[in-house]
C-alpha positions as a Python dict, from the first residue, in 0.01 Angstrom:
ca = {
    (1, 'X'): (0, 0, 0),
    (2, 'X'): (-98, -33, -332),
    (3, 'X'): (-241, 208, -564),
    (4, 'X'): (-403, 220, -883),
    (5, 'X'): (-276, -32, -1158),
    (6, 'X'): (-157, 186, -1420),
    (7, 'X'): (72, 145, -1741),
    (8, 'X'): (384, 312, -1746),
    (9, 'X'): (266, 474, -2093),
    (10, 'X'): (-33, 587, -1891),
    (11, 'X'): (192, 794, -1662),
    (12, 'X'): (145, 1161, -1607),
    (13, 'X'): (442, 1314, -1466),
    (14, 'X'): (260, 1612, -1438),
    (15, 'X'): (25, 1475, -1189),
    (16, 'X'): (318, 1356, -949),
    (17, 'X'): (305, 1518, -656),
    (18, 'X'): (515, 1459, -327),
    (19, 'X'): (442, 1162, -81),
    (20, 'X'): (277, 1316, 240),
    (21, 'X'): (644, 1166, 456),
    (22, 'X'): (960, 1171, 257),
    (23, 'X'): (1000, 759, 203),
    (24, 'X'): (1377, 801, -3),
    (25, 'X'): (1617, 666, 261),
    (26, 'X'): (1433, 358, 366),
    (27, 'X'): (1387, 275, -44),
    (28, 'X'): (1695, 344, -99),
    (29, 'X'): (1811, -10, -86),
    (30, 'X'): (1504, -111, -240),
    (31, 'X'): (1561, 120, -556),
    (32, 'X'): (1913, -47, -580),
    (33, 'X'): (1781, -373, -587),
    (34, 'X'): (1489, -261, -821),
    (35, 'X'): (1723, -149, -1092),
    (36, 'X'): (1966, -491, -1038),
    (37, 'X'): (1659, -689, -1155),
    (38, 'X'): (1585, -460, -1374),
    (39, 'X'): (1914, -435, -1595),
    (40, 'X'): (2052, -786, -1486),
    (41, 'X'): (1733, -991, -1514),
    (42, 'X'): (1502, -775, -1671),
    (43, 'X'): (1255, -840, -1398),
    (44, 'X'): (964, -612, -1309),
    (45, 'X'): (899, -400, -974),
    (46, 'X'): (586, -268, -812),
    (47, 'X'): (587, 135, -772),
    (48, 'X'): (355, 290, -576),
    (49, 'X'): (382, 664, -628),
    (50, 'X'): (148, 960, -506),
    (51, 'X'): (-8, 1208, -767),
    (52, 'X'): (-308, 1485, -730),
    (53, 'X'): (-571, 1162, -775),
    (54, 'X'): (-443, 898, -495),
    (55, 'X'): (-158, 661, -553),
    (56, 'X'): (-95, 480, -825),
    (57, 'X'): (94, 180, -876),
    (58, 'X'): (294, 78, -1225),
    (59, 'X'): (475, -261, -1301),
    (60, 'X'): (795, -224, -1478),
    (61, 'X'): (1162, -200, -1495),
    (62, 'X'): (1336, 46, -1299),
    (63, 'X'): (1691, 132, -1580),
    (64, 'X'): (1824, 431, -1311),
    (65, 'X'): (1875, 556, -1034),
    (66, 'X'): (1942, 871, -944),
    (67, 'X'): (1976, 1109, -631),
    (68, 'X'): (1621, 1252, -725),
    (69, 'X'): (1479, 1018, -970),
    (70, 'X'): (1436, 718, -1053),
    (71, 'X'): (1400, 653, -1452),
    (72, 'X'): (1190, 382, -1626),
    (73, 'X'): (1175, 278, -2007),
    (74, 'X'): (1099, 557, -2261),
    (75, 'X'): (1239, 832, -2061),
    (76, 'X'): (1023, 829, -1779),
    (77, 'X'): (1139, 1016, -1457),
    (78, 'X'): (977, 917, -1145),
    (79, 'X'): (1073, 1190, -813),
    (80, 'X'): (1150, 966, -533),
    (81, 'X'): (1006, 1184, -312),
    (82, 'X'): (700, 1093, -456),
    (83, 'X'): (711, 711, -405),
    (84, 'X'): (504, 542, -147),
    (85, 'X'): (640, 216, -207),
    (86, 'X'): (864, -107, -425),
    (87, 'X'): (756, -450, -394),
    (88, 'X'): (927, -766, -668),
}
């Protein structure tokens, strides 16, 4: 399910809008993993998140996790209500 290739710079958090089914608890244990390779092995994941034009998809390091959120470099802050989908 991917979406759009974007850059995380090219992010509009905005534009993030809820996924049409709430995805959270099955991702859950993918968002854990996502931030282990993130802060242990500073390896990249594959988000697929839904905003007002169609999913879009951004490779990068996940830093946090949160109950709501997940946060990426620069202070990005992703709703994980939004996401669609993690691949590494």
């Amino acid at each position: 399910m991917l979406g759009e290739l974007i850059e995380k710079e090219a992010i509009d958090i905005s534009q993030i809008i809820p996924a049409d089914q709430n995805h959270s608890e099955e991702l859950r244990d993918k968002l854990n993993s996502a931030q282990r390779l993130g802060n242990e092995f500073k390896s990249k994941a594959d988000i697929t998140f839904n905003t007002k034009q169609g999913p879009k998809t951004v490779s990068t390091t996940v830093w946090q996790v949160t109950e709501k959120y997940i946060q990426l470099k620069n202070g990005i802050h992703i709703p994980i209500s939004s996401l669609l989908d993690i691949d590494f």
